[in-house]
C-alpha positions in Angstrom: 27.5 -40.7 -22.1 24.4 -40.2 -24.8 25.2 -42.4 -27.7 24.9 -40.7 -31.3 23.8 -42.9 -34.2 26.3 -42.2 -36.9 24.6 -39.4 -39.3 21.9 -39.1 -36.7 21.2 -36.0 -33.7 24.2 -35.2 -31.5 24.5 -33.5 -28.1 24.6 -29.9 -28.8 24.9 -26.5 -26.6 23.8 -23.5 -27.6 27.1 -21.9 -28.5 27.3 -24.9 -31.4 24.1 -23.4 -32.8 25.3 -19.9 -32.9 28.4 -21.6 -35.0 26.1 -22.7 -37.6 22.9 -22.4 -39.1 22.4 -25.5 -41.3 19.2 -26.0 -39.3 18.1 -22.9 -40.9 15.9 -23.3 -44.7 15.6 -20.3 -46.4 13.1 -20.7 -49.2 13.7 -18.9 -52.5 11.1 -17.0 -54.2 10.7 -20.3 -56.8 10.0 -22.1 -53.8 7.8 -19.8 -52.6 6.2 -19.0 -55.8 4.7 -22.9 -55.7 3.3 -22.5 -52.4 1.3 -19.8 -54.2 0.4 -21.9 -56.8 -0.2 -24.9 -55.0 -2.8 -22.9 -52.9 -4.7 -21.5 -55.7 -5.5 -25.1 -57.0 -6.4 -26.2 -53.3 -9.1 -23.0 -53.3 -10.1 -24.3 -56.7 -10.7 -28.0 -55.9 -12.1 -26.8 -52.2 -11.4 -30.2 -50.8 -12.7 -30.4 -47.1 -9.6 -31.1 -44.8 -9.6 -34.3 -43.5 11.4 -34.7 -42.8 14.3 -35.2 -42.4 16.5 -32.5 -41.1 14.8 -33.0 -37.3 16.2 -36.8 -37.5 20.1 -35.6 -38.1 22.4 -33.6 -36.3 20.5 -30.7 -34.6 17.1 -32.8 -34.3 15.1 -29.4 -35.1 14.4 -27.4 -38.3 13.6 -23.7 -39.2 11.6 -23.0 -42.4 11.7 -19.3 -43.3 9.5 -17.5 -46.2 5.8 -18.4 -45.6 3.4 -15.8 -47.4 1.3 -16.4 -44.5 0.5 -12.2 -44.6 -1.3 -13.3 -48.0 -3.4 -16.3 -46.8 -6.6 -15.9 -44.9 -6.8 -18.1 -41.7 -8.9 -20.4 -43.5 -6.1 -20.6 -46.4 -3.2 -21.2 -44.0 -4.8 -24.1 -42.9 -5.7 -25.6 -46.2 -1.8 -25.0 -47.1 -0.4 -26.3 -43.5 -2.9 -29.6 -44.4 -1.1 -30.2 -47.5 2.4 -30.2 -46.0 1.3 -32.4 -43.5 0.3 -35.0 -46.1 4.1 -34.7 -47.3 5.9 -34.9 -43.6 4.1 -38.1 -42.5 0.6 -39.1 -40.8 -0.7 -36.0 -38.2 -1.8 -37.1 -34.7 -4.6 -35.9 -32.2 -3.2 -33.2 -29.9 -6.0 -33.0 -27.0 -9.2 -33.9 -25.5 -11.3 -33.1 -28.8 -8.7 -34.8 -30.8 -8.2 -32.1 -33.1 -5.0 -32.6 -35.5 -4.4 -28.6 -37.0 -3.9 -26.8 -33.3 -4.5 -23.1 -32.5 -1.7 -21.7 -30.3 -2.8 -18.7 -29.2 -4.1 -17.6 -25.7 -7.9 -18.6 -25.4 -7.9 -17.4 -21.7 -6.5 -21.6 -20.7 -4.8 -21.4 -17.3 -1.4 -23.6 -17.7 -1.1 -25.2 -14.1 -4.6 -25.9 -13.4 -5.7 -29.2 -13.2 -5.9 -30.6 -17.0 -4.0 -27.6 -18.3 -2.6 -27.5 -21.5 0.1 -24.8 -22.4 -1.0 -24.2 -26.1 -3.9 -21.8 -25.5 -2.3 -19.7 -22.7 0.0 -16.9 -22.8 2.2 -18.6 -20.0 5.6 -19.4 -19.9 5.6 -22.9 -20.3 8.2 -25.6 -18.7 11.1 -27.7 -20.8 8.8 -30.5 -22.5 8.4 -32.0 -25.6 4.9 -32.6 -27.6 3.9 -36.0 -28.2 5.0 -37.1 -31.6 8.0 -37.6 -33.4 7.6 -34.4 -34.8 6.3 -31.2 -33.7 6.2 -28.3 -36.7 4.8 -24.7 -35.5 4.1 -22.5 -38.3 4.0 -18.4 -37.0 0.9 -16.8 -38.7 1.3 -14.0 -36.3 3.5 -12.5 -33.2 2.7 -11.0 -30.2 3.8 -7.7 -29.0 6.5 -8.9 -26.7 7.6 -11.9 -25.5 6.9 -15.7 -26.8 10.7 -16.5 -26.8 11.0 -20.2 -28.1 13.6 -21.7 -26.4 14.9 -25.2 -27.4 17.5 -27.6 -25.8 19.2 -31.1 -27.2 18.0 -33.7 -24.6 21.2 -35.5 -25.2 23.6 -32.4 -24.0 20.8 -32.6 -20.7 21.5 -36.5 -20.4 25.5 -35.7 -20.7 25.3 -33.0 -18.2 23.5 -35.0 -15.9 26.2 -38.3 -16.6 28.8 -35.6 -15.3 27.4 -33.9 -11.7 25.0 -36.7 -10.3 25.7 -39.9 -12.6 23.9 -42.0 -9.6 21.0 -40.2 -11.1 20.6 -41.8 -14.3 19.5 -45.1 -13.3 16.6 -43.4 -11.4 16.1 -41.2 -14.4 16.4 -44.3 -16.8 13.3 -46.6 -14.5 10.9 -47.4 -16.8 8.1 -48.3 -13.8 8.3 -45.6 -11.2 7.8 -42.3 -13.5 3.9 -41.7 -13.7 2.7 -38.4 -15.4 -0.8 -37.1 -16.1 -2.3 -37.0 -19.3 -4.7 -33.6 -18.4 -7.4 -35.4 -19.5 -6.3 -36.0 -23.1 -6.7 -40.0 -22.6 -9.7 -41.8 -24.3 -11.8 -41.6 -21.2 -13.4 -44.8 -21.5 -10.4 -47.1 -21.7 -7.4 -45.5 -20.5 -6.4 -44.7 -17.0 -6.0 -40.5 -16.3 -2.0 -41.5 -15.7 0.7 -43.0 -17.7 4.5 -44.6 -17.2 7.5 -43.3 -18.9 10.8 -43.3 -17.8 12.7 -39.4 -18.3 15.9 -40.9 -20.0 16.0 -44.6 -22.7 18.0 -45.7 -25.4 21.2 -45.4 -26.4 24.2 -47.7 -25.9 22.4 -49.8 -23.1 19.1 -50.2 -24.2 20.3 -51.4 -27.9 22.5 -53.9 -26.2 19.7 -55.4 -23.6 16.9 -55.3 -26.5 19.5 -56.8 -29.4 18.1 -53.8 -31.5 20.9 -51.6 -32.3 18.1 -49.0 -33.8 16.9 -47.9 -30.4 18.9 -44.9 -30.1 18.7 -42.2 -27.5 15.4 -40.7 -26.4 13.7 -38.4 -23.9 10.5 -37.4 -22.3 9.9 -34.7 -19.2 7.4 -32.3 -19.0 7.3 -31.2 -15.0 4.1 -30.3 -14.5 2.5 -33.5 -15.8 4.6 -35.1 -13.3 3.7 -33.0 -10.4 0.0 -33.1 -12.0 -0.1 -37.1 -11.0 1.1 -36.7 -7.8 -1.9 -33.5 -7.2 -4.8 -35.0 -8.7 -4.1 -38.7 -8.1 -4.0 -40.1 -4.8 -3.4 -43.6 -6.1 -0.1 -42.8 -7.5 2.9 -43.8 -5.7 4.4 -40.4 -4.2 8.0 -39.5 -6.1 11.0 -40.2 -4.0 13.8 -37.9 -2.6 16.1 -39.3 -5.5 13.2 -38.5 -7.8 12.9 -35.0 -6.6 16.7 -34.5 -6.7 16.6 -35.4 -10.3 13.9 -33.3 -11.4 15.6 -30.4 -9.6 18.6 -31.2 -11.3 17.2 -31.3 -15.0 15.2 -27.5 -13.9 18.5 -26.3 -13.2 20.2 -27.4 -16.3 17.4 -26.9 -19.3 17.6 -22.9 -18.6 20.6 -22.2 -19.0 22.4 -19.6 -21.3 25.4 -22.9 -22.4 22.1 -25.6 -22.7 19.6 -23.4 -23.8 19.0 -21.4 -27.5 16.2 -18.8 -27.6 14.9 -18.1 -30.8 12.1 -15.5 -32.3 9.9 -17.2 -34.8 8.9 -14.9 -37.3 5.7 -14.4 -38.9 6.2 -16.9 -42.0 8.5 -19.5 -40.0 7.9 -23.1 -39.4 9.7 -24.8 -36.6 9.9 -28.3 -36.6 11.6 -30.4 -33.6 12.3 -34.0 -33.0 10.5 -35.0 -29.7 12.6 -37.8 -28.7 16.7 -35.8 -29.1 15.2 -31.9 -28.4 13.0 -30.5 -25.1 11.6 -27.0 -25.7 9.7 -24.1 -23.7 8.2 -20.8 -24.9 8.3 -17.4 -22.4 5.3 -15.7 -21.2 3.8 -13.3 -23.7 2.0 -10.2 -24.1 -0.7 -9.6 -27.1 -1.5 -6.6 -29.0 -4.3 -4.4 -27.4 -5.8 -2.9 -30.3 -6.7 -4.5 -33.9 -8.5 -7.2 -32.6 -8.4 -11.1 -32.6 -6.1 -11.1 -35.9 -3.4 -9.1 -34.5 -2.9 -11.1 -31.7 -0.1 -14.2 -31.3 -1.1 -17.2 -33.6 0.3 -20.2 -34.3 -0.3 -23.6 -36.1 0.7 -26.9 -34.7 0.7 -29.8 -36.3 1.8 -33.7 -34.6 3.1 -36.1 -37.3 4.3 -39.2 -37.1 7.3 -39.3 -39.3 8.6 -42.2 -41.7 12.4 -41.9 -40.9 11.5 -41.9 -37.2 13.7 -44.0 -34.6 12.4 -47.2 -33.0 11.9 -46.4 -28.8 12.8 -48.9 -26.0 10.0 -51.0 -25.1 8.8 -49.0 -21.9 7.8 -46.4 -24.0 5.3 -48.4 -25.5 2.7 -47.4 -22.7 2.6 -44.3 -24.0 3.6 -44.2 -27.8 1.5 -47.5 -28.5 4.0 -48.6 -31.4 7.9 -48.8 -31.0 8.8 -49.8 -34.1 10.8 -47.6 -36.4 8.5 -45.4 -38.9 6.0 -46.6 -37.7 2.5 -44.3 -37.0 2.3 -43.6 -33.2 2.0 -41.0 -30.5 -0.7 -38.1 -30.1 -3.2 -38.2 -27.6 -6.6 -40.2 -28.2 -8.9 -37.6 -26.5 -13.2 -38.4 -26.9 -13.9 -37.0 -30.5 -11.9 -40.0 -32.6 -14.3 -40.4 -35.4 -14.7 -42.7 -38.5 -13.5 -40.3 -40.9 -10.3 -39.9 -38.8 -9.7 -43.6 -38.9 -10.1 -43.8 -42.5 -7.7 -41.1 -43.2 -4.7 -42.8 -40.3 -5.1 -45.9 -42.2 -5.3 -44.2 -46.1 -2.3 -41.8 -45.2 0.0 -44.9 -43.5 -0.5 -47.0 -46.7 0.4 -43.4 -48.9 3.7 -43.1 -46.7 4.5 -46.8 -46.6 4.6 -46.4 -42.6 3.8 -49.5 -40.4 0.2 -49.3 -38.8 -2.0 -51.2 -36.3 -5.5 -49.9 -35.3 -5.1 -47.7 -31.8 -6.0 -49.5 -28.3 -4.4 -49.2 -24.6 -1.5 -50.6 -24.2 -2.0 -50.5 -20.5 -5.8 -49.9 -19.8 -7.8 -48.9 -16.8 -7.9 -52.6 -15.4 -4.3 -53.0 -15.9 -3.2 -50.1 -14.4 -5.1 -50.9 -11.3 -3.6 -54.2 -11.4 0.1 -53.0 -11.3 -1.0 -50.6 -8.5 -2.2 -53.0 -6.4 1.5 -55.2 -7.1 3.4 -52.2 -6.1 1.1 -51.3 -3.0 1.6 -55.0 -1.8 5.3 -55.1 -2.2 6.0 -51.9 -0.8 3.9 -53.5 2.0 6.2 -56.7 2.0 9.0 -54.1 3.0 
């Protein structure tokens, strides 16, 4: 079973959210009165723009009361900036390594090769982004559909420990998972492919690694797995037992006892810890008439968080830093600049978080390297 850190996320179905809503921050008008205040001084200074409920028991948080109908777009982004600076350091989300990202349909196509999900109106597959944690703040909703749907990745490893516990270990192999990055990867250095295992942590990882701090964490996203084995010829082909698996965690993550479907409102932030939650958003429809402003919109931000857990050392390929708090994740992308740097390094040292300048962990030489090991054992066989 999924070990829980005392005082830390725990397996949860969805009936146990619709017990309780301690997940749930509703600001009062005080509360929201700052906000107002606070963005009046940032229009005044016109400065150019460079948490802890996820990491306990639920692993997500709702923030409700946003005067995002007051804000221009422009403003909402100067405001969403400024919490950033307070949650932890924000990461590059894709190829133009942009850190504030516009979730909205921009005509993307979700399955195609390097597809993102962001800027479609698809339903997307059970994932989770590629930081500690992801926030979403709703400047607008669509006219139907957009369902956010969101799942405790411990309750998924549980499930799977009781139908197909022969599963885990294959679940658990750090060497053998190998997912696309859709082009996100600094294209100079990095291979177009990565390593993580599905399933680390907990109980047997703190006991091989003598670090009782790696806790339990997760990563799946299914169509960067099948996205490797499209586009890459060089990647080994998934086995049967990999294929079961995957089928397995599709069947699970949907349903009604696993899954909770929530509406995000205009004014709501959702934040959600990647490592303990997977979530998925259904297709949508936009507004016909009122043009570009009336359609879906939504802000994402990727922050590495101080309070966040240490991860086992195979996720180190694709996190870059295991350590706990310390700044990691995003996606490098081909439009890092000097100013960006400045501002990872200024904003570590503000939130006393543990930082090392980015490189590959595994590069494009090393990667061929372990290929070629693999190809000439499997031929050994």
């Amino acid at each position: 079973m999924a070990i829980a850190a005392p005082g830390g996320p725990q397996a949860w179905k969805a009936e146990d959210v619709l017990k309780e809503n301690t997940w749930i921050l509703r600001m009062t008008p005080e509360e929201v009165e700052g906000f107002r205040t606070a963005m009046e001084h940032a229009r005044k200074v016109n400065k150019p723009l460079a948490i802890a409920t996820t990491q306990g028991r639920w692993g997500m948080c709702l923030v409700k009361g946003f005067p995002t109908d007051e804000w221009t777009e422009p403003d909402l982004r100067v405001a969403y900036w400024g919490m950033g600076l307070y949650m932890g350091v924000a990461r590059p989300q894709n190829r133009a390594s942009e850190v504030i990202n516009d979730v909205r349909d921009a005509g993307g196509s979700y399955k195609a090769r390097g597809g993102r999900g962001y800027n479609t109106n698809a339903g997307l597959d059970f994932h989770q982004d590629s930081c500690d944690v992801v926030s979403l703040l709703c400047r607008r909703t669509a006219k139907r559909g957009g369902t956010s749907k969101v799942m405790s990745s411990m309750a998924l490893r549980d499930r799977v420990h009781e139908l197909r516990p022969d599963l885990l270990p294959v679940l658990e192999d750090g060497e053998s998972w190998f997912h696309s990055f859709q082009g996100t990867q600094e294209p100079s250095s990095q291979p177009p492919f990565y390593r993580c295992p599905i399933f680390g942590g907990g109980q047997a990882a703190a006991a091989a690694t003598g670090r009782p701090e790696v806790v339990f964490c997760a990563r799946t996203n299914r169509k960067n797995t099948a996205a490797a084995q499209r586009d890459f010829a060089e990647v080994p082909r998934l086995t049967r037992r990999q294929e079961e698996a995957l089928d397995l965690l599709d069947a699970i993550m949907p349903s009604d006892a696993y899954c909770y479907s929530m509406e995000l409102e205009r004014g709501d932030m959702q934040l959600l810890n990647s490592f303990v939650t997977l979530h998925s958003r259904t297709g949508f429809e936009d507004h016909d008439d009122g043009g570009p402003d009336a359609k879906r919109h939504l802000l994402r931000l990727w922050v590495s968080v101080p309070t966040s857990q240490a991860l086992p050392p195979a996720w180190a390929e694709y996190w870059g830093d295991v350590r706990p708090g310390a700044v990691r994740g995003g996606v490098r992308g081909s439009g890092i600049t000097e100013a960006f740097k400045t501002y990872e390094r200024r904003q570590a040292d503000v939130m006393g978080m543990p930082f090392k300048p980015w490189e590959p962990v595994v590069a494009k030489d090393d990667m061929a390297k372990i290929l070629a090991k693999r190809a000439a054992a499997a031929a050994d066989h």
